[in-house]
C-alpha positions in Angstrom: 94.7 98.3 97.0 97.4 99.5 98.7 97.6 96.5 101.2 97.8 94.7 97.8 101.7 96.4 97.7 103.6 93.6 99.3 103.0 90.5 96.8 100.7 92.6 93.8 98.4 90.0 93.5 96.1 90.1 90.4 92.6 88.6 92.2 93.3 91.1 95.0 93.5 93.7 92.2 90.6 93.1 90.2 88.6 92.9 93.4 89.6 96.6 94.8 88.6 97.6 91.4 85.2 96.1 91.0 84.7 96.8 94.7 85.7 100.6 94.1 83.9 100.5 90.9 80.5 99.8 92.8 81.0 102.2 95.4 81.3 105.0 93.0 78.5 104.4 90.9 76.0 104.2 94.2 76.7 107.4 95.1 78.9 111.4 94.3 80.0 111.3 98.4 81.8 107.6 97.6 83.2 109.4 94.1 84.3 112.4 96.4 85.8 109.9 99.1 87.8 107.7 96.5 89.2 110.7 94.7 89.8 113.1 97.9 90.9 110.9 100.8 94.0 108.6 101.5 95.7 107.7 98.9 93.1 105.7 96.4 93.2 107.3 93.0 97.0 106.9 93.5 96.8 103.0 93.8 94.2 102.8 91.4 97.0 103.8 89.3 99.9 101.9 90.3 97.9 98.7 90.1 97.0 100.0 86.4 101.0 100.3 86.1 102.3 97.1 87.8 99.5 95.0 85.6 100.0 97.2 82.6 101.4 94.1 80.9 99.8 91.2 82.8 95.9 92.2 82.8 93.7 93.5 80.6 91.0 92.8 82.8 92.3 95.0 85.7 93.2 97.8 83.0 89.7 97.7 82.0 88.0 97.6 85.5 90.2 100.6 86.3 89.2 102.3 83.2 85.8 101.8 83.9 86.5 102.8 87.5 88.2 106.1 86.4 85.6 106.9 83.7 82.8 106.8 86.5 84.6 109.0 88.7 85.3 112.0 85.8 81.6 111.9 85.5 81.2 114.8 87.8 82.6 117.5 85.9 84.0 119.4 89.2 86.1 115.7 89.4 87.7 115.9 85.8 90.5 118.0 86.7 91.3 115.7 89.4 91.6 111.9 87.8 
């Protein structure tokens, strides 16, 4: 996502999303890793911003996205 920064494309956005989407709902160590390391939940985030107005699609992958990682309870404080 956060190679996306330069020209915020849409298809590049959606496809993080749905690609981070899958990854956390194989596995709690992929939750841990999106949440915890670099600077993923951020950019999950500010793609939600930037497309705020342009996407539903993106703001409903990233939902979805966010939803799956507040699963674990011991994540909830952190999303």
């Amino acid at each position: 996502i956060l190679d996306n920064d330069i020209n915020r494309s849409e298809k590049l956005a959606m496809f993080c999303m749905t690609t981070l989407w899958i990854l956390a709902r194989k596995s709690d160590a992929n939750k841990h890793k999106i949440i915890f390391e670099g600077r993923t939940l951020e950019a999950i985030v500010e793609a939600m911003t930037f497309h705020r107005e342009t996407s539903l699609d993106i703001q409903t992958r990233a939902c979805g996205l966010l939803w799956s990682l507040a699963v674990n309870a011991n994540h909830r404080k952190h999303i």
